[in-house]
ROVEX-133595 format. One record per residue (C-alpha): residue in three letters; x, y, z; residue number from 1. Coordinates in Angstrom, 3 decimals, always signed. Example, Ala and Ser with C-alpha at 12.3 -4.5 7.8 and 13.67 -1.06 7.14 Angstrom:
BEGIN
ATOM | nulum | east | north | up | rolo
ATOM | ALA | +12.300 | -4.500 | +7.800 | 1 .
ATOM | SER | +13.670 | -1.060 | +7.140 | 2 .
# end
This chain:
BEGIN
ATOM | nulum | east | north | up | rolo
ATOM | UNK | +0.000 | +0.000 | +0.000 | 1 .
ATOM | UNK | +1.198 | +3.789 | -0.670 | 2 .
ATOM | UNK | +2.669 | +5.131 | +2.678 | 3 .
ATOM | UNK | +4.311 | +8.471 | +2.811 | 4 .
ATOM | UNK | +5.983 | +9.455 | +6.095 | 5 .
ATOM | UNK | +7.602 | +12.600 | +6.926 | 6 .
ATOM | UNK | +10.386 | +13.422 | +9.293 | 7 .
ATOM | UNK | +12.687 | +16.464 | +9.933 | 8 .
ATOM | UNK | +10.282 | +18.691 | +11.690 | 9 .
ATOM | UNK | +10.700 | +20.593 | +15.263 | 10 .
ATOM | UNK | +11.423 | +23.645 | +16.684 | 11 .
ATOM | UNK | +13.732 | +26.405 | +15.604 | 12 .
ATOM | UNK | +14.454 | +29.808 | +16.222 | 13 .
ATOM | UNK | +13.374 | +32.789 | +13.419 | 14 .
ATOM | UNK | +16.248 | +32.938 | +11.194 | 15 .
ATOM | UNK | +17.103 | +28.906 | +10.861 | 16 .
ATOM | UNK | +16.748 | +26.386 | +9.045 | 17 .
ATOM | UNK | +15.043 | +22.967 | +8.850 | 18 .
ATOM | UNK | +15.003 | +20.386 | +6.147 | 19 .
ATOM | UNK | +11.960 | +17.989 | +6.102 | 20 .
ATOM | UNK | +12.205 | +14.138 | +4.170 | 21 .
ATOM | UNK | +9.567 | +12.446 | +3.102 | 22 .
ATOM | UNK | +10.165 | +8.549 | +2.061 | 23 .
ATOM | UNK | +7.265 | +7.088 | -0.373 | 24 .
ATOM | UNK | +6.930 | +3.271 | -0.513 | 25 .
ATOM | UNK | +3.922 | +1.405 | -2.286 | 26 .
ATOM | UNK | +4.111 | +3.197 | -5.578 | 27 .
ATOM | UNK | +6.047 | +3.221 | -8.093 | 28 .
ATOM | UNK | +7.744 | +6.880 | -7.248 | 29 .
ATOM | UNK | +9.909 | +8.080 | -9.948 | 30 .
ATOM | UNK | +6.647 | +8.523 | -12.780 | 31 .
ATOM | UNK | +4.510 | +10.780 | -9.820 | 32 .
ATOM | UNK | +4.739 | +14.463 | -8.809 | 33 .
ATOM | UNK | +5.068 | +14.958 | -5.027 | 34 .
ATOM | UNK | +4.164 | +17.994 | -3.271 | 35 .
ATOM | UNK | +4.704 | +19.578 | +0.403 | 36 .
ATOM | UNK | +1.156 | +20.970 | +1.688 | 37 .
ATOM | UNK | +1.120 | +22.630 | +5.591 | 38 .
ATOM | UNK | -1.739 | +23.198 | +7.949 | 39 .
ATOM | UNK | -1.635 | +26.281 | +10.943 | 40 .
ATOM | UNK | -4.178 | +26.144 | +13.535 | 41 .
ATOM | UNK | -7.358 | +27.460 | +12.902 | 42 .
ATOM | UNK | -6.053 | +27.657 | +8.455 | 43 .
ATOM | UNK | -7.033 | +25.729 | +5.777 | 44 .
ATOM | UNK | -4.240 | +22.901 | +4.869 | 45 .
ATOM | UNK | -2.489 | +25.061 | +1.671 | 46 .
ATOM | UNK | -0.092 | +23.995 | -0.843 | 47 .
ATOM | UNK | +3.692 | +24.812 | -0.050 | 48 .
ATOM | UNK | +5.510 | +23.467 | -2.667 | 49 .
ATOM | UNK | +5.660 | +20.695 | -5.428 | 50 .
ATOM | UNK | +8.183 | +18.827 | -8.361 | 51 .
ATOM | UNK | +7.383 | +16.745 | -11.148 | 52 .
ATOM | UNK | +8.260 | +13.287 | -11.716 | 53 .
ATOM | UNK | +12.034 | +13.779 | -12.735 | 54 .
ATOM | UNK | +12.540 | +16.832 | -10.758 | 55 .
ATOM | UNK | +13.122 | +19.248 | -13.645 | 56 .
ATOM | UNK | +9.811 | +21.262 | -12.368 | 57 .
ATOM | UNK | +9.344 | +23.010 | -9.376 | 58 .
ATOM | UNK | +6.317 | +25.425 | -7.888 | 59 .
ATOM | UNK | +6.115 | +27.449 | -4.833 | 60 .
ATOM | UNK | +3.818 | +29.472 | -3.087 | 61 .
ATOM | UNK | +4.583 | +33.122 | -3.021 | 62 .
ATOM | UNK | +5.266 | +32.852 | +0.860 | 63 .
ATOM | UNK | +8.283 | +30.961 | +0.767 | 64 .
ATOM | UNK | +9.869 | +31.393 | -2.593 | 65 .
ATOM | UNK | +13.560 | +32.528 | -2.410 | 66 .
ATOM | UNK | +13.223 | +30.748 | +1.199 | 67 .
ATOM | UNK | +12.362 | +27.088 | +0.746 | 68 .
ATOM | UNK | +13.809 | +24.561 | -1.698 | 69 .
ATOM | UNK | +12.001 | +21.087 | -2.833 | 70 .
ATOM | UNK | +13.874 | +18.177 | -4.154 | 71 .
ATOM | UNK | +13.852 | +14.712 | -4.941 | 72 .
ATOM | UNK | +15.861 | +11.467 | -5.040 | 73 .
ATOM | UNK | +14.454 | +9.004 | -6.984 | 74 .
ATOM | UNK | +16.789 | +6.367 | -6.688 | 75 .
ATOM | UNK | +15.634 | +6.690 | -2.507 | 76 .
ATOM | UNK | +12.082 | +7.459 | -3.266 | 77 .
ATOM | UNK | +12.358 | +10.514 | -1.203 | 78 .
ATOM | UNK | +11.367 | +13.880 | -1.827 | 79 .
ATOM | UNK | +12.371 | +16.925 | +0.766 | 80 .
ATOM | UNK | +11.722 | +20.209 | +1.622 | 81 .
ATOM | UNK | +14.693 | +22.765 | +2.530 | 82 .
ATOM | UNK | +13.702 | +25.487 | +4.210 | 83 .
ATOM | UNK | +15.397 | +28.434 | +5.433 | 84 .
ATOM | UNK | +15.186 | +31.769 | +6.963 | 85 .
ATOM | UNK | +12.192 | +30.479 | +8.819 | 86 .
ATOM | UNK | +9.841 | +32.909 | +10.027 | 87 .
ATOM | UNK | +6.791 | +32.322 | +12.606 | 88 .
ATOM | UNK | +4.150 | +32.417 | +10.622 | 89 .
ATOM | UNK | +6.088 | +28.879 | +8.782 | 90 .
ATOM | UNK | +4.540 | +27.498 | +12.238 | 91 .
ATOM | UNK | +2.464 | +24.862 | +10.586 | 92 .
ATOM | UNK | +2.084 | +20.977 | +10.066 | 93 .
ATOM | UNK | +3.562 | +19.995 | +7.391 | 94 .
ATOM | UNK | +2.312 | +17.323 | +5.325 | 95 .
ATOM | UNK | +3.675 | +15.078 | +2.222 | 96 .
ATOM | UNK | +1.316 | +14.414 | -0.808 | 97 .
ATOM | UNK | +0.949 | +12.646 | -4.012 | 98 .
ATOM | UNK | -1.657 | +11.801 | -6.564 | 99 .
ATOM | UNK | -1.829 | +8.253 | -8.109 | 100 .
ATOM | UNK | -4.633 | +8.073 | -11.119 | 101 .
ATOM | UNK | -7.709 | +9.618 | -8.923 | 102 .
ATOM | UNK | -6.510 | +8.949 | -5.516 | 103 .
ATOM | UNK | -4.649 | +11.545 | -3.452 | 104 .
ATOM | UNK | -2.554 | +10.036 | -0.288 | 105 .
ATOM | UNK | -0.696 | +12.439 | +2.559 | 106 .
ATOM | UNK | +1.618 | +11.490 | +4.938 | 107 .
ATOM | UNK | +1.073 | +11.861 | +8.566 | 108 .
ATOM | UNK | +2.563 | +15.161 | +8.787 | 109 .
ATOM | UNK | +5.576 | +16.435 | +10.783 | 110 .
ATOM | UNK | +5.342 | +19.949 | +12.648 | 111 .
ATOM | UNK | +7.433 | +22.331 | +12.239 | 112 .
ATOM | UNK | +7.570 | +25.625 | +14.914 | 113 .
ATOM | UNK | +9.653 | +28.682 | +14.670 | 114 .
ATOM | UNK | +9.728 | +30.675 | +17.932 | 115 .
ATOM | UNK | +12.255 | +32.202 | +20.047 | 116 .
# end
């Protein structure tokens, strides 16, 4: 079955850095897009990033661009999410996602919380 599980989350001061992994099993990985969605309290769940199948594509929301980075190895079926200069309102839940045919799957999320 399709499991997605993120790791890499916690808390950092304003100013630093995280990078978030998120290893895909069930599916054959290198032919889907992945994305990285997050969730605040009280917010809709909202698109953060997302790369095509071979990695040549990339999309960002307007939030983070310049800030955060996605990537993928395919030959570890992993995609990630760099993200620096973190700011407190990056406080979120962060979730992994793909799309197979119809079906969308998420991970389990990993949160992420910048405070000093």
């Amino acid at each position: 079955q399709v499991q997605l599980v993120e790791s890499g989350g916690g808390l950092v001061q304003p100013g630093g850095s995280l990078r978030l992994s998120c290893a895909a099993s069930g599916f054959i990985f290198d032919r889907n897009a992945m994305s990285w969605y997050r969730q605040a309290p009280g917010k809709d769940r909202e698109l953060v990033a997302g790369i095509s199948s071979a990695g040549r594509i990339t999309e960002y929301t307007d939030s983070v661009k310049g800030r955060f980075t996605i990537s993928r190895d395919n030959a570890k079926n992993t995609v990630y999410l760099q993200m620096n200069s973190l700011k407190p309102e990056d406080t979120a839940a962060y979730y992994c996602r793909t799309r197979i045919i119809e079906d969308i799957y998420w991970g389990q999320g990993t949160q992420v919380t910048v405070s000093s």
